[in-house]
C-alpha angles and dihedrals in degrees: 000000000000123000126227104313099251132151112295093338107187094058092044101049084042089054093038084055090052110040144005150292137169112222124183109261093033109044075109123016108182079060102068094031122134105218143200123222091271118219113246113247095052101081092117094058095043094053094049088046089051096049090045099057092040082061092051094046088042083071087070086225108104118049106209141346148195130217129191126175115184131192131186091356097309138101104245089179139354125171136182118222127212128330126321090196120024103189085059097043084232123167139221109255119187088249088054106119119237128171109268085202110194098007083081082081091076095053087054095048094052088050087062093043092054086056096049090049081053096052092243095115144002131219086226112058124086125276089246095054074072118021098037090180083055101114141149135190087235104085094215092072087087084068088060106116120195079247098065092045092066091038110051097251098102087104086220109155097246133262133008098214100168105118085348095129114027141156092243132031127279099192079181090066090106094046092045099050097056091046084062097048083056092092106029135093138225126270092213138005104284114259088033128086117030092222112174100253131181094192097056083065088047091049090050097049091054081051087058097054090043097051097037108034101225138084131284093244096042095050093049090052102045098034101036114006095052102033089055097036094241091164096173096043136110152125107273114359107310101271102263096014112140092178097084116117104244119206116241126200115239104315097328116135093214114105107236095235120284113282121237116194099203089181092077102161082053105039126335110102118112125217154155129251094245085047094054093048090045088059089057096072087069084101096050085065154032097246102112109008132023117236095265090061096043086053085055091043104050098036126097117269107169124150117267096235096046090122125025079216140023128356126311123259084198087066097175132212119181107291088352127112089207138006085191120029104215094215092053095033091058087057082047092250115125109216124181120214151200127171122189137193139175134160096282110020138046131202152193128193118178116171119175101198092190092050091039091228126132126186126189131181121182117180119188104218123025120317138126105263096178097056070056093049097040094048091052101045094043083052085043090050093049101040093059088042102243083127150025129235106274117246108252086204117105127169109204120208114277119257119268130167117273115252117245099242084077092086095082092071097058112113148082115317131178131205131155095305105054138266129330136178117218119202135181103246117230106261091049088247109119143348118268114212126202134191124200117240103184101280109049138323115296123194117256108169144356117222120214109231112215134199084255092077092250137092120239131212116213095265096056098262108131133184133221138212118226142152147246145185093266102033159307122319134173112230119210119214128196086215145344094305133105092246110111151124135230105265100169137025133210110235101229098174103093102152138132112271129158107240100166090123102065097026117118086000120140114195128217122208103257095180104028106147137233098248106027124111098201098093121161145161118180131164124235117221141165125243101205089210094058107050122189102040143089117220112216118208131200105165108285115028133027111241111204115223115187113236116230090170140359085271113030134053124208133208110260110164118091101196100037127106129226092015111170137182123229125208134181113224130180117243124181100332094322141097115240137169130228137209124166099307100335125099117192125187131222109273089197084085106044121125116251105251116225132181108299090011108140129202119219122208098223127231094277090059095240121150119276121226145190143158124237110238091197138046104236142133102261128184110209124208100229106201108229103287092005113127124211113202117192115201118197114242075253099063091254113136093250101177119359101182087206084068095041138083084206137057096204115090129153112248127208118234109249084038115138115223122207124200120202126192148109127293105301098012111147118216112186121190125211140181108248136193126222100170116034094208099057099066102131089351102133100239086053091109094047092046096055100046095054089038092063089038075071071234093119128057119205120214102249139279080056090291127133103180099216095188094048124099122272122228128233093227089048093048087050089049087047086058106054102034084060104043107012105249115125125206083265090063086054102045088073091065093059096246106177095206107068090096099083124160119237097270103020129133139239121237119214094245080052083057097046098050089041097046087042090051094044083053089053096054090049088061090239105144127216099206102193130152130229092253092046085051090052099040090056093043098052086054082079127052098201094061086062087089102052140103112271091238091061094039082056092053098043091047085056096052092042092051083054096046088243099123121039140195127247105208143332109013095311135134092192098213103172092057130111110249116236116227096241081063094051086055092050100043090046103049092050081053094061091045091059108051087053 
């Protein structure tokens, strides 16, 4: 699923991951918190929580966050983080509202339950005893207990994202999703294979409304909310609530839009950090569920087949990620657990029935709640003295040759993130893994191989071969033990099918509607050496399906999440492909879009699509509840009006421009001009895309002043505005030039050790060798002179095209850059390192 549309994302969220920034409202946390009388005895937990989610705010990713943590029944401390709404200078309270995202699952499961404690259903029973209109084109649906729905083992494909997640409601979500599964099939035999999955948790809640003849979000408040006194609980934001923490993009102060979570039974439901603690005591009484159905409730249900070795780390209750966190479990202490994510907000639940303790973290914005959750409870364990501090140190097996069976797993394996190709290095030593990039397969890793039969990564996480029914998979483990998950599959299905029709086409969004966030363009290709199957791009990885026809795929992975099937059909005279709600058209036939050019949504309401034929800063007119997506000549989300205060943006040429609207709206596209001085001037381009990044600052009046220095201070600024990395992050490094005056200027040497330390704290590596150094540097006289350290940096940004000459064969290193330079070399640094 894609992420917040912001410039180049991928390469931002991976830099904010990785670095720092400083935002207004979160510079420091503790500063603008709401807080809870706090019990005395927990300072050491409230002061890890406190540090952990100041790590995650210092990203400059999420905008805000709550933590609980509740013992014996009572809230011991509870605390808000940052601003839920910036304009207004609002704070989070404990009692703000923020999407729980998938711990909505366990409120689902306990609903069934409730109606299995009162004889109206039975977890055990098929689907159709209870939905008679539930139906697939895959015979074996009629085998789908209640049961498998709430434990993984349903073998529905995934996830139905189509209006999912929308900036208004779709109350038909439910009704729509299983249209749609009408005419799908499973992933794996039904019982068998616990695969993460988002549309068990949609079924089920259809099960609930039909059962029990009221709504979803009825039955939640008057069987669960009240009962438990979740005051500040419900599915979607409470209607008129303002205290609801809103996500914000980089340092704007514009909300991004209100998010919906149609997919309620699977994660709509809206909450605070105490309420969702609170709901964890469901399992101390009898309240809500009798003990049989707690037991039920709380004991691991996870398919047979899960893992084709071992035991399982997702170790799945019903609705619950974990019944025994392994991290916990190896300290002796059962933790059950529920993470939840949606595109906007991010969760951790952790209750430990036997230790009566309960811990919730919410974050509004991107961030990594359970590194948060994990840090407080370990603090909270010890500081109550249920555990001891774990020991850091580790002793990994020694290093032995790899056996030549091994060979048989060599091959091309896919996962979450793409296609990758594993082969046995040379000296039998490690494992060398490669990932495709469009043009061939590129090495990413080598993986140590170790006298225990696994290979092991740096940090101590180590991977496994075994074997299924169906095929060969690699395992990952946290540790030594036999705890692990499928992490990659073997294709095995190498055979010769025509895929002509899909080959080299890039596919354009033909019903994307006005109000969903799910928004996607991706390009399907062929790789020759891997015949049989159709890669599916969507900008950053290659995605295998595998082929059943020349104009159909099939799911053929038994372990992976969210798979899908595409299939041409023929509407109406054209050729369209379908996936799970979603039609897309062939791009190969758009118009080329020029300035006033204006795209019209035709009688039968579809998308309307073009391509822009020139790079340029446009402004579009958005009819009133009309919607313009820019996709990037690369396939990224570049502008989504729906997610902007502005309707200006810069497009690519070679962008594609998608106007959404209903029969007869009008879209017109125009140059626009943000800065008067850079007309015709050679960094325009460069100007206006990080300009409209809100990446770039003019000087006032709308001028730039591209020939004019750049400061030092300014250039600073530029950086980490752009990538995140504040002159802190630097500072580690030893860079000499973060002590500008107020007006000086930045020499061009300044910009190359700067623009090389920013890439090395992104991770990216430079991997030159010491006759590729020597061979760019000789190509200009004037770096003859300089240290080897900087000669090292500046090879590196002219191999990458990042820093240019001016004349004559010089680098010009002891100039003052222009600012219309510094545009221009940082935004083909970004590029780069994307």
């Amino acid at each position: 699923m894609k992420k917040l549309p912001i410039f180049l994302v991928k390469l931002i969220v991976l830099v904010f991951f990785l670095t720092c920034i400083q935002l207004p409202g979160v510079t420091n946390p503790s500063a603008y918190a709401v807080t809870t009388d706090m019990a005395q005895g927990y300072e050491a937990s409230i002061k890890a929580a406190r540090e952990a989610v100041a790590k995650e705010l210092s990203t400059g990713i999420p905008s805000s966050a709550t933590v609980a943590i509740m013992v014996d029944g009572k809230i011991v401390y509870a605390e808000g983080f940052g601003l839920r709404d910036r304009a207004k200078n609002l704070q989070v309270e404990t009692d703000t509202q923020f999407n729980i995202g998938s711990i909505s699952k366990i409120f689902t499961a306990a609903s069934v339950l409730i109606l299995e404690q009162e004889g109206k259903l039975s977890l055990d029973k098929p689907v159709t005893d209870y939905i008679p209109n539930f139906t697939m084109n895959d015979t074996r649906y009629k085998d789908i207990t209640i049961r498998m729905l709430l434990n993984h083992t349903s073998g529905f494909p995934g996830s139905n994202f189509k209006d999912g997640f929308t900036a208004v409601k779709n109350r038909n979500y439910v009704e729509e999703t299983l249209e749609r599964l009408k005419i799908s099939n499973l992933v794996n035999d039904p019982g068998k294979i616990s695969i993460y999955c988002n549309d068990g948790f949609t079924i089920a809640e259809a099960v609930i409304e039909h059962v029990s003849g009221m709504s979803f979000p009825d039955f939640l408040e008057k069987r669960i909310f009240n009962k438990m006194g979740l005051d500040n609980t419900s599915a979607y934001f409470k209607d008129g609530n303002q205290n609801i923490a809103r996500v914000y993009e980089k340092d704007s102060i514009a909300p991004l839009p209100v998010e919906y979570v149609n997919i309620l039974g699977s994660g709509g439901i809206s909450s605070t950090a105490i309420d969702i603690c609170q709901y964890g005591e469901i399992l101390q009484s009898e309240t809500i569920l009798n003990p049989a159905m707690i037991e039920e409730y709380t004991k691991v249900q996870y398919g047979p087949e899960t893992v084709p070795a071992g035991k399982p780390i997702f170790n799945a209750g019903l609705g619950w990620d974990y019944v025994q966190v392994h991290k916990f479990k190896n300290q002796a202490v059962d933790v059950l657990a529920k993470n939840g994510g949606t595109l906007q907000y991010f969760s951790q639940l952790y209750v430990l029935p036997k230790e009566h303790i309960n811990v919730a973290v919410i974050f509004a914005g991107n961030a990594n709640p359970t590194a948060v959750a994990n840090a407080i409870l370990q603090a909270l364990l010890e500081e109550k003295g249920i555990v001891k501090k774990p020991s850091s140190d580790t002793l990994l097996p020694l290093d032995a040759k790899i056996p030549d069976n091994f060979k048989g797993y060599e091959g091309f394996y896919t996962s979450d993130n793409g296609i990758m190709k594993v082969e046995i290095s040379s000296d039998k030593n490690g494992m060398t893994l490669s990932t495709y990039d469009g043009k061939g397969f590129k090495p990413a890793g080598v993986l140590t191989y170790k006298e225990n039969g696994r290979f092991y990564r740096p940090d101590g996480i180590n991977y496994s071969f075994a074997e299924h029914a169906e095929g060969k998979v690699m395992m990952i483990h946290l540790d030594s033990s036999n705890a692990g998950s499928v992490s990659y599959e073997k294709l095995n299905n190498l055979s010769d099918i025509d895929a002509s029709a899909f080959s080299g086409k890039v596919w354009v969004p033909r019903n994307m509607g006005q109000y969903d966030f799910f928004t996607m363009m991706f390009q399907t290709e062929t790789i020759p050496e891997i015949p049989g199957y159709l890669f599916v791009n969507g900008g950053a990885t290659y995605i295998p399906l595998a082929l059943k026809s020349p104009t159909g795929t099939r799911m053929s992975f038994n372990y992976l999440r969210d798979q899908f099937e595409v299939l041409l059909q023929n509407i109406e005279g054209e050729t369209l492909l379908y996936n799970y709600g979603h039609y897309y058209s062939d791009a190969s036939k758009l118009p080329i879009i020029a300035e006033g050019d204006i795209l019209q949504i035709d009688s039968n309401g579809q998308n309307k699509a073009g391509k822009m034929g020139s790079g340029d800063l446009v402004r579009f007119s958005i009819p009133e509840g009309g919607r313009i997506v820019v996709f990037s000549p690369e396939l990224n989300l570049a502008y989504d009006s729906l997610m902007s205060d502005s309707p200006e943006t810069y497009v690519e040429k070679g962008a594609y421009i998608l106007a959404v609207g209903k029969s007869g709206n009008t879209f017109k596209i125009t140059n626009s001009e943000r800065f008067k001085d850079i007309t015709g001037h050679w960094a325009k381009d460069s100007i206006n895309q990080l300009a409209s990044a809100n990446i770039l600052k003019g000087t006032g009046n709308n001028l730039y002043q591209p020939d004019k220095n750049m400061t030092g201070l300014d250039f600073l600024i530029l950086i980490q505005r752009a990538t995140g990395i504040t002159p802190d992050n630097l500072s580690a490094s030893g860079e000499e030039t973060l002590s500008f005056k107020a007006e000086q200027p930045i020499t061009r040497t300044q910009a190359i050790s700067v623009l090389a330390d920013v890439m090395a704290l992104t991770g990216f590596e430079a991997n030159l060798t010491t006759e590729e150094e020597v061979s760019l540097i000789k190509g200009f006289s004037d770096l003859e002179g300089i240290d080897q350290e900087l000669k090292s940096k500046a090879a590196l940004l002219i191999k990458l095209g990042i820093f240019q000459g001016r004349s004559n064969k010089l680098l010009a290193p002891g100039d003052t850059m222009s600012r219309g330079e510094a545009a221009a070399t940082v935004l083909r640094m970004l590029k780069s390192i994307q």
